[in-house]
C-alpha positions as CSV (number, residue, x, y, z in Angstrom):
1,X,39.6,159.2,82.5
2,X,40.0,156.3,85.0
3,X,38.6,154.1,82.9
4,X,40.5,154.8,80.1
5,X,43.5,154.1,82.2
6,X,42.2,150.4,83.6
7,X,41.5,149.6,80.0
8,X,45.0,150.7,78.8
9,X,46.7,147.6,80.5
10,X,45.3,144.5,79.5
11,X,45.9,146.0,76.0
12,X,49.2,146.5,76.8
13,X,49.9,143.2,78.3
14,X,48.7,141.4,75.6
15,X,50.8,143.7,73.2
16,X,54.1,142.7,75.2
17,X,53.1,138.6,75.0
18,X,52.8,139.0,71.3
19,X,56.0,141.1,71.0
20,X,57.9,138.3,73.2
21,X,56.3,135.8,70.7
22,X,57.3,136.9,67.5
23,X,60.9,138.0,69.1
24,X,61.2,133.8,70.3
25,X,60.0,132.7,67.1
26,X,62.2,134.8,65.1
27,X,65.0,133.6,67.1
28,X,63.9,130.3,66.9
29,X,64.1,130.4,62.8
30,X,67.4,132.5,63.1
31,X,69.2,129.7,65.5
32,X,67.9,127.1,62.9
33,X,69.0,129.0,60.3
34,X,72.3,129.5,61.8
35,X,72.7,125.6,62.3
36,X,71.3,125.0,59.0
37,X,74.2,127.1,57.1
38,X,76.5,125.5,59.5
39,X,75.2,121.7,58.1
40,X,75.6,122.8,54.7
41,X,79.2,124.4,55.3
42,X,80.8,122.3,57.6
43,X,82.4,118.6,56.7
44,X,80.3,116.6,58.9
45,X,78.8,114.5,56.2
46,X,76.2,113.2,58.6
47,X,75.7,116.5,60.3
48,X,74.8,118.0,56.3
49,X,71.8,115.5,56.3
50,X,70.5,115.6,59.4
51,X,69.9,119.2,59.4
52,X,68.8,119.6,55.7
53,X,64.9,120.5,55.5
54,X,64.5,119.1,51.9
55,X,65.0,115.7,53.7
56,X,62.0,113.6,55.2
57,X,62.1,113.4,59.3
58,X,62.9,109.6,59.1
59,X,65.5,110.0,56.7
60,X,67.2,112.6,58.7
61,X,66.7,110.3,61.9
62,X,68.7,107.6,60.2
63,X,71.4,109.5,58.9
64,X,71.4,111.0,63.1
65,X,71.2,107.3,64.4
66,X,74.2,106.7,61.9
67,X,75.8,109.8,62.8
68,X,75.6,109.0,66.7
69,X,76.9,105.3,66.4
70,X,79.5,106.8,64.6
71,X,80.2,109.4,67.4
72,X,80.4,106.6,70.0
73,X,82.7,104.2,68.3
74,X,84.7,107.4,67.4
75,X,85.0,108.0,71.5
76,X,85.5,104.3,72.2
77,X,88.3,103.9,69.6
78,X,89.9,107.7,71.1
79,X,90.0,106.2,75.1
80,X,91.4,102.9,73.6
81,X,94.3,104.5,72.0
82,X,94.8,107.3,74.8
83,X,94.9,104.2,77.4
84,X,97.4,102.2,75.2
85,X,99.2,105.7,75.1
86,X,99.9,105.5,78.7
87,X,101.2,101.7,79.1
88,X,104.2,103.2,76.8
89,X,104.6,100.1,74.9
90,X,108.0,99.7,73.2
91,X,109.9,97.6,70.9
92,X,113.3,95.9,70.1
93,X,115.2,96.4,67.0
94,X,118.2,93.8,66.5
95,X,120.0,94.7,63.5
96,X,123.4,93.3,62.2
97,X,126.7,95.8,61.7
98,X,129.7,94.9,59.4
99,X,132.5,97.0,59.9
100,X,136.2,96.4,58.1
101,X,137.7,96.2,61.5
102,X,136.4,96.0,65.3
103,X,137.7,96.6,68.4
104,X,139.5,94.4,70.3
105,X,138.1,94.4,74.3
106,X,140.2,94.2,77.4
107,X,141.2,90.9,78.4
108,X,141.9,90.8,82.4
109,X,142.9,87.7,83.7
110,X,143.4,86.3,87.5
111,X,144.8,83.4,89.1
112,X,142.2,81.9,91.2
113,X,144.6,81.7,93.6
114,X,145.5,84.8,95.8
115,X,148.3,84.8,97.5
116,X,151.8,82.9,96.7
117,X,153.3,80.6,99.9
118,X,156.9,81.9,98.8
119,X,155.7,85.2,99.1
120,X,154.5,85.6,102.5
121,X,156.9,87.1,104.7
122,X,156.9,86.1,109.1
123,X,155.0,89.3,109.0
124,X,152.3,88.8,106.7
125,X,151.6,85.2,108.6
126,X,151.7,87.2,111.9
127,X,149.1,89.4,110.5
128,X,147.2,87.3,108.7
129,X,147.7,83.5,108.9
130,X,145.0,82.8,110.9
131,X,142.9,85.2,108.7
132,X,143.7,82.9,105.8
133,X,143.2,80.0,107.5
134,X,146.8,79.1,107.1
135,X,147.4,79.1,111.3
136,X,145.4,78.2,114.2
137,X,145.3,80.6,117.6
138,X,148.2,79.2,118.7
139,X,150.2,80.1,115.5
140,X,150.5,76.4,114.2
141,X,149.3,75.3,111.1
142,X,145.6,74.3,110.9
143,X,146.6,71.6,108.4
144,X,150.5,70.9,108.5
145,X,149.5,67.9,106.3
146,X,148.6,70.0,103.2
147,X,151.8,71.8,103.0
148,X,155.8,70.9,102.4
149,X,158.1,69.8,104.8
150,X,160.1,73.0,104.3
151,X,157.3,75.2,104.7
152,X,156.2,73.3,108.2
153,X,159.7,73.8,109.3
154,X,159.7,77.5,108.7
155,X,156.4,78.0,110.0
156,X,157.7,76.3,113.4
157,X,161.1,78.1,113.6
158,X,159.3,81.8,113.7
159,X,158.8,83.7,116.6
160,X,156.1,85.2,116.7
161,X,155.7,86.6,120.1
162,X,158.6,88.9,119.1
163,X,157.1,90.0,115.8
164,X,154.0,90.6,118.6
165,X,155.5,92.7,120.7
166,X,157.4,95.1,117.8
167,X,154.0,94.8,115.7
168,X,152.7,98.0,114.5
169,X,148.6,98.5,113.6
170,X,150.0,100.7,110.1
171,X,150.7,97.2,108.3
172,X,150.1,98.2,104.7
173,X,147.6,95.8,103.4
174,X,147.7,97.1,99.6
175,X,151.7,97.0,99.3
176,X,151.1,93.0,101.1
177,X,148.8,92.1,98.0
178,X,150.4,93.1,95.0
179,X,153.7,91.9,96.7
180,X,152.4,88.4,97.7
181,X,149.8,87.8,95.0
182,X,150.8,86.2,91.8
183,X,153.4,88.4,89.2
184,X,152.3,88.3,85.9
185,X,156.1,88.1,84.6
186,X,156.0,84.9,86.3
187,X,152.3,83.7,85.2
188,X,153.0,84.9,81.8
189,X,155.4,82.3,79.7
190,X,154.7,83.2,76.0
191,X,152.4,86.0,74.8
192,X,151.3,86.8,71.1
193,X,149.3,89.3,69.6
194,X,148.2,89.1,65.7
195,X,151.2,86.3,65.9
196,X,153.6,89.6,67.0
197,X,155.4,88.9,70.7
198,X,153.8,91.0,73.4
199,X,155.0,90.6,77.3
200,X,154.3,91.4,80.7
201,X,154.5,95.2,79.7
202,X,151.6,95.0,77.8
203,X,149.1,94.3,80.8
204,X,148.2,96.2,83.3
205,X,147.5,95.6,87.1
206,X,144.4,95.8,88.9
207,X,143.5,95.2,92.3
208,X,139.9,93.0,92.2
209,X,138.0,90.9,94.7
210,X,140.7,88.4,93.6
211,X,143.7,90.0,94.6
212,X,146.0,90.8,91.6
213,X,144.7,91.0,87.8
214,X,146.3,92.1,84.9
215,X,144.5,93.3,81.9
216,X,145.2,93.3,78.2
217,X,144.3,96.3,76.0
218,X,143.6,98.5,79.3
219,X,142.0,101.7,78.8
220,X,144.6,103.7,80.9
221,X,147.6,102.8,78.1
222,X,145.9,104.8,75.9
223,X,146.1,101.8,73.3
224,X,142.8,100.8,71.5
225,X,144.0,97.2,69.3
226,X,141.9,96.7,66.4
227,X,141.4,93.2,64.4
228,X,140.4,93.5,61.0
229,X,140.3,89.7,60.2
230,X,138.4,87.3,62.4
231,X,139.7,84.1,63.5
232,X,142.6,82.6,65.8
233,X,145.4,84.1,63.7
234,X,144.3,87.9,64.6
235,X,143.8,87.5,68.3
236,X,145.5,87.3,71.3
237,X,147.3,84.2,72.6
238,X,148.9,83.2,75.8
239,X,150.4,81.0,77.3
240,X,149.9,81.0,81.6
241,X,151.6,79.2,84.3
242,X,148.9,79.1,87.2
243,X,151.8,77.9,90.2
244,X,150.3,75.8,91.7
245,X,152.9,74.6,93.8
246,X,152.4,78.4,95.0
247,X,148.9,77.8,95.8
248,X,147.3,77.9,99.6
249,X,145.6,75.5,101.0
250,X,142.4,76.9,102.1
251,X,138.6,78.2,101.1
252,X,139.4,80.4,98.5
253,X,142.4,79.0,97.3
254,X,140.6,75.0,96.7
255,X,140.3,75.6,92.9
256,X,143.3,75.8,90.3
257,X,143.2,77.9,87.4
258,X,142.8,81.6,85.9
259,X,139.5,83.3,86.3
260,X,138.8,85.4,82.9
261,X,136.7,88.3,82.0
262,X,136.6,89.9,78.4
263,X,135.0,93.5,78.8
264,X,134.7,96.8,77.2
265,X,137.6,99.4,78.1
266,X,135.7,101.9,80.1
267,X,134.6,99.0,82.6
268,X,136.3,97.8,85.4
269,X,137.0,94.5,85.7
270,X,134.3,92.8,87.8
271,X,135.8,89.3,87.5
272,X,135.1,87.5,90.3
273,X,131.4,87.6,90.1
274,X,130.9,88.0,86.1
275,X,134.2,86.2,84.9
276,X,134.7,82.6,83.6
277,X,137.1,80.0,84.6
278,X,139.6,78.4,82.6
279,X,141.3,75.0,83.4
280,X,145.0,74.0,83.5
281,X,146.4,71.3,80.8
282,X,144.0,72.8,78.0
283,X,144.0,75.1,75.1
284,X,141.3,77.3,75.3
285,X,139.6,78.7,72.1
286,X,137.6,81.8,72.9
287,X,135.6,83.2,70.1
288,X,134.1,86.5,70.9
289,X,131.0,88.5,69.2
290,X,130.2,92.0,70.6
291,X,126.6,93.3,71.4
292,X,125.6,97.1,71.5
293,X,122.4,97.1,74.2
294,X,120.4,100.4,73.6
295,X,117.6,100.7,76.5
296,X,115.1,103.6,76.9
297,X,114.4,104.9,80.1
298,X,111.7,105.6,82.2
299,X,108.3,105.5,81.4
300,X,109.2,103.7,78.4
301,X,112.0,101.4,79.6
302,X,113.8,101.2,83.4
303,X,117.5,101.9,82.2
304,X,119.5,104.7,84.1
305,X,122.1,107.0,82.1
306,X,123.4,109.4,84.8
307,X,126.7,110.0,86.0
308,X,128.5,108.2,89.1
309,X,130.8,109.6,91.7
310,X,134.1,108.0,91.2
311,X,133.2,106.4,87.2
312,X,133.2,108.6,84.0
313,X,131.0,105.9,82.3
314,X,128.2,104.3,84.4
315,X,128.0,100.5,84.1
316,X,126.7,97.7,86.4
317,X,129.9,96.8,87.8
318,X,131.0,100.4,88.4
319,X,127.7,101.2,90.2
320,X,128.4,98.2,92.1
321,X,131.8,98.8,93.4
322,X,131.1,102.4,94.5
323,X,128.1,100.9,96.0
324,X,130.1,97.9,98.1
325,X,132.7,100.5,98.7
326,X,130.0,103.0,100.5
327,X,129.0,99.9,102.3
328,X,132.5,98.9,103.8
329,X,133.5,102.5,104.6
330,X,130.7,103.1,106.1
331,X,131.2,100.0,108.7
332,X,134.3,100.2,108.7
333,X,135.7,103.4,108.2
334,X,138.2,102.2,105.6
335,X,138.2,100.2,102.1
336,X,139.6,97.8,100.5
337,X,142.5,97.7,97.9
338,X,140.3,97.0,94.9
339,X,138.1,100.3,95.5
340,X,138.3,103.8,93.8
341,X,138.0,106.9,95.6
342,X,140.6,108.4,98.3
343,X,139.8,106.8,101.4
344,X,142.5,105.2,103.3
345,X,143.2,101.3,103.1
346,X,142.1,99.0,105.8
347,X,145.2,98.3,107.9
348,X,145.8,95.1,109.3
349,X,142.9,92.5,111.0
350,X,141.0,95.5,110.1
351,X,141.3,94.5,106.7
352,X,140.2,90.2,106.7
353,X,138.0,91.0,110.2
354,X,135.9,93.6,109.3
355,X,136.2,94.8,105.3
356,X,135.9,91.8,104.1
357,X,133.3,90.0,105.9
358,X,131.6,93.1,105.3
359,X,131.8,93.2,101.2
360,X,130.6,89.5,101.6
361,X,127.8,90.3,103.4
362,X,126.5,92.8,100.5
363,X,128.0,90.0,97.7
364,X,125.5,87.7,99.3
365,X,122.4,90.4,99.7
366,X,120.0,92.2,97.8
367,X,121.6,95.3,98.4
368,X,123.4,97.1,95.7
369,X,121.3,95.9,93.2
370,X,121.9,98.8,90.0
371,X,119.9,99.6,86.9
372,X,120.8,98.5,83.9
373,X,122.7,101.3,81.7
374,X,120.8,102.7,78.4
375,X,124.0,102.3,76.5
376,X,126.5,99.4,76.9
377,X,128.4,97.0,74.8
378,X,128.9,93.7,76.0
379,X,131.2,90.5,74.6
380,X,129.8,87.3,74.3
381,X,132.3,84.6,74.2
382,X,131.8,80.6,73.2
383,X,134.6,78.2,74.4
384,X,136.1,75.1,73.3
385,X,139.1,73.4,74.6
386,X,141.7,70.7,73.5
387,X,144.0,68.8,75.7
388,X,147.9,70.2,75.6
389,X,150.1,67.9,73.8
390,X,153.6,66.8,75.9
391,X,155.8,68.4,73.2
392,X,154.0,72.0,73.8
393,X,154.9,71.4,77.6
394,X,158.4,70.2,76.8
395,X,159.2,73.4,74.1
396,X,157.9,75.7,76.9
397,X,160.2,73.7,79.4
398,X,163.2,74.2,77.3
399,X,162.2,77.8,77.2
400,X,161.8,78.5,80.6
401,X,164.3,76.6,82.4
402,X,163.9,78.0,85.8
403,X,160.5,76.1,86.2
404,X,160.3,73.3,88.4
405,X,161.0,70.3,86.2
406,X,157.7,68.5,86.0
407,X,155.2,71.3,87.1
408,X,154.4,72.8,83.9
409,X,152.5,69.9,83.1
410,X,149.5,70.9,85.5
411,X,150.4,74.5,85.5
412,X,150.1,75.0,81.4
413,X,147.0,76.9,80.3
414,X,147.1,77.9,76.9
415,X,144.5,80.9,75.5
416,X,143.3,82.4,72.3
417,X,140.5,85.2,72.2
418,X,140.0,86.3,68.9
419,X,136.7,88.0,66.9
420,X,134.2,85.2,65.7
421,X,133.4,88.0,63.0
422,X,134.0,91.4,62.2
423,X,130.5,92.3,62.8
424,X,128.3,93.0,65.9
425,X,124.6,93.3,67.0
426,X,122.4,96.2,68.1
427,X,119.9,95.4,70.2
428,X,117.8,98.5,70.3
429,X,114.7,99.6,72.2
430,X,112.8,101.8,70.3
431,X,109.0,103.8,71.0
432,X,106.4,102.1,69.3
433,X,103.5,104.3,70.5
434,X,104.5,108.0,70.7
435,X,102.4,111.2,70.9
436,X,102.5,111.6,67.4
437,X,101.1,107.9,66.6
438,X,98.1,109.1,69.0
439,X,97.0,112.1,66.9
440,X,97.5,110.0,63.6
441,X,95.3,107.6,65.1
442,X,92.4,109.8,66.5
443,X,92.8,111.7,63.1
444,X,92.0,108.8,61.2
445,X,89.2,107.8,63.5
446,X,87.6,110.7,63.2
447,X,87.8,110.4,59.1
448,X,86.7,107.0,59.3
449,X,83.7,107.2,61.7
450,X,82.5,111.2,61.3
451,X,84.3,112.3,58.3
452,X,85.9,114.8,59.8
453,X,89.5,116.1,60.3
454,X,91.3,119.0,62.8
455,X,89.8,121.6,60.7
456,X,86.5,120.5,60.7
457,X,86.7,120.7,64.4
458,X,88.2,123.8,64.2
459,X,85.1,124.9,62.4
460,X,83.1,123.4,65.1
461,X,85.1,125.2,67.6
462,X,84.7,128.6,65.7
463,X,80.8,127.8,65.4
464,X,80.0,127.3,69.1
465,X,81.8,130.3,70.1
466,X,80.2,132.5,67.6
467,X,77.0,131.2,68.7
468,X,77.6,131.8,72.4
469,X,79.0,135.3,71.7
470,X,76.1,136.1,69.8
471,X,73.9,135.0,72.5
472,X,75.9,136.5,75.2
473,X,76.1,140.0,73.9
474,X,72.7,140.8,73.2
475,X,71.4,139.5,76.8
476,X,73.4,141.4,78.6
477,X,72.0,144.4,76.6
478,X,68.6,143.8,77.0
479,X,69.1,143.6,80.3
480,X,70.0,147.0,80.9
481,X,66.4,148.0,79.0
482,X,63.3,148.4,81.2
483,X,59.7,148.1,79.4
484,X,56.9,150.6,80.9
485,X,53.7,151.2,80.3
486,X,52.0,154.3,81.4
487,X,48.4,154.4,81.3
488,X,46.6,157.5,79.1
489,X,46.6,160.7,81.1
């Protein structure tokens, strides 16, 4: 009976190794088999080949050596196009728009001069005479040469230790601009629109870095001209007298002439930095073209589109100004005239000592450097002149009678802005690699190297994971069996 049982196991044994065997074997065949139905049904040309039986070993090794080249140009061509993805390459679109009629921008002119001699009171040289450079410390001019006998007199026959001693710190620094700077009814001798007669009532005043301005066409009339024929006769034309007999005699008052900017309407008028000047004893020809700029932002470009505090429409100059104006209030606690918002007005020495020197400061900076908007519309402008003939000067004369006989002469600046053509450019950034170009390329990589498309890797996916679960399931059950083998009672 013992014996019997010691000879029952090696029998046994050997049993089980052959069972084990024949079970790999068989699943051997059946995982071939598996992946050779998969060859024949997916679209993997290549894959088809290499697994086919009926083929010769060395055939099926170069249709695998084929297949694998294929494979890696396939995943060289897929990091190229994901890395070209990511630089987010763009490009620029200029097209040309004809429209039967265009808008006409806002015209804001300035005298380069700020303040008029006539028009400062004792008070306002009290304040600031020696601020303007006008009077010394000792309240004498700095250079009695430069100015008229009559205005030397005057200067001498003011007392200023009484206006000292009744002086209050509450001088009102924005009523003492627009009262002293030039008046456009004064500036303005002859004004034409589309050859109809406009006047001083149809600009409107603006406080900028150069005092007093007065704009055509502002946006706050509600007005929005139109020209529907290009060329001088459909434009604007005027006729200036820049006073310079009115003119001070210091930094910013050396140069004679208007300062000009042509802008859109929602933008304020950031002349002194972006406007042109514009000489006396010409006649100015301005032909304008408008441009539409159309930026992408980030990744793609660097423009910014949000919103600013004191601005319905953000632009350079308007991010600008509220950022100078931050700047000044916060070193001085007040602002200057030419600012938004609802802080209070610097007052007095306040105003030339500390608000001033401190918007020059950030003028002559890197700070307040602003992003470019995505959407903005800018005018271009070309400019030709001609020299005044004497029988304009004397018409005008005759007109204007008041005038000082023998000033207009170097005071006379003629202007016409008018629309080169009643067209415009777009200038248009535009994505020239998006997400969608990505999969259209890898798609036709994929066709071109492996012959395969998103549904053949669908397939491929659907394989695999039949294959796993198949393997997966029966594992675990086996595990669960224990194999025993009793020897023969």
């Amino acid at each position: 009976m013992t014996s019997h049982g010691i000879n029952s196991r090696p029998t046994s044994s050997s049993s089980l190794k052959h069972r084990k065997s024949q079970a790999q074997d068989e699943h051997t065949s059946t995982a071939y088999d598996t992946l050779e139905n998969f060859g024949e049904d997916t679209d993997f040309h290549g894959v088809k080949r290499i697994i086919r039986r009926d083929y010769s070993i060395p055939r099926r090794l170069v249709w695998a050596l084929f297949f694998f080249i294929g494979a890696g140009l396939l995943g060289y061509q897929i990091v190229n196009r994901i890395v070209y993805y990511f630089t987010y390459p763009h490009v620029t679109k200029i097209d040309l728009v004809f429209e039967p009629e265009l808008q006409f921008p806002a015209v804001t002119i300035c005298n380069l001069n700020q303040f008029r001699i006539s028009n400062l009171t004792d008070d306002d040289l009290y304040h600031f005479g020696q601020d303007m450079g006008i009077l010394n410390s000792t309240f004498d001019l700095t250079h009695p040469d430069m100015y008229s006998t009559n205005f030397s007199e005057r200067v001498k026959n003011i007392d200023f230790a009484a206006i000292g001693a009744n002086d209050s710190a509450e001088f009102n620094v924005e009523s003492f601009i627009r009262r002293a700077g030039h008046q456009i009814e004064d500036m303005l001798l002859l004004c034409k629109w589309k050859g109809e007669h406009c006047s001083a009532e149809n600009f409107t005043h603006e406080y900028t870095h150069l005092g007093n301005c007065y704009t055509f066409n502002h946006r706050l009339t509600g007005t929005k001209h139109v020209s529907r024929k290009a060329g001088t006769g459909n434009g604007l034309k005027l006729y200036i007298n820049v006073e310079q007999e009115e003119y001070l005699n210091f930094a910013e008052g050396a140069d004679a002439g208007l300062k000009v900017l042509i802008h859109a309407q929602e933008d304020p008028p950031f002349v002194k930095e972006l406007g042109f000047a514009l000489s006396p004893s010409q006649h100015h020809f301005i032909a304008i073209r408008r441009e539409d700029l159309i930026n992408l932002p980030n990744p793609y470009g660097n423009c910014f589109s949000g919103t600013l505090k004191y601005y319905d429409h953000y632009t350079v100059p308007s991010c600008r100004l509220e950022c100078e104006l931050e700047t000044v209030y916060n070193e001085c606690g007040c602002k200057l005239a030419e600012f938004p918002s609802n802080y209070t007005v610097c007052h007095g020495h306040q105003y030339f000592n500390c608000a001033r020197p401190a918007l020059e400061a950030v003028e002559h900076s890197d700070r307040c450097v602003c992003q470019n908007p995505c959407n903005v519309t800018e005018f271009k402008h070309d400019i030709s002149s001609a020299t005044i003939r004497p029988s304009t000067v004397t018409n005008l004369q005759e007109m204007h009678a008041h005038l000082p006989s023998g000033t207009l002469t170097s005071n006379l600046i003629v202007v016409n802005v008018y629309m080169e053509a009643l067209n415009y450019k777009t200038i248009e950034q535009m994505i020239a690699y998006d997400a969608i170009s990505l999969l259209a390329d890898i798609g036709g990589q994929m066709g071109l190297y492996i012959g395969a498309s998103l549904l053949t890797i669908l397939h491929l996916v659907e394989f695999i994971g039949a294959t796993v679960g198949n393997k997966v399931k029966p594992s675990k059950e086996g595990s669960t069996k224990n194999v025993q083998v009793h020897p023969a009672a």
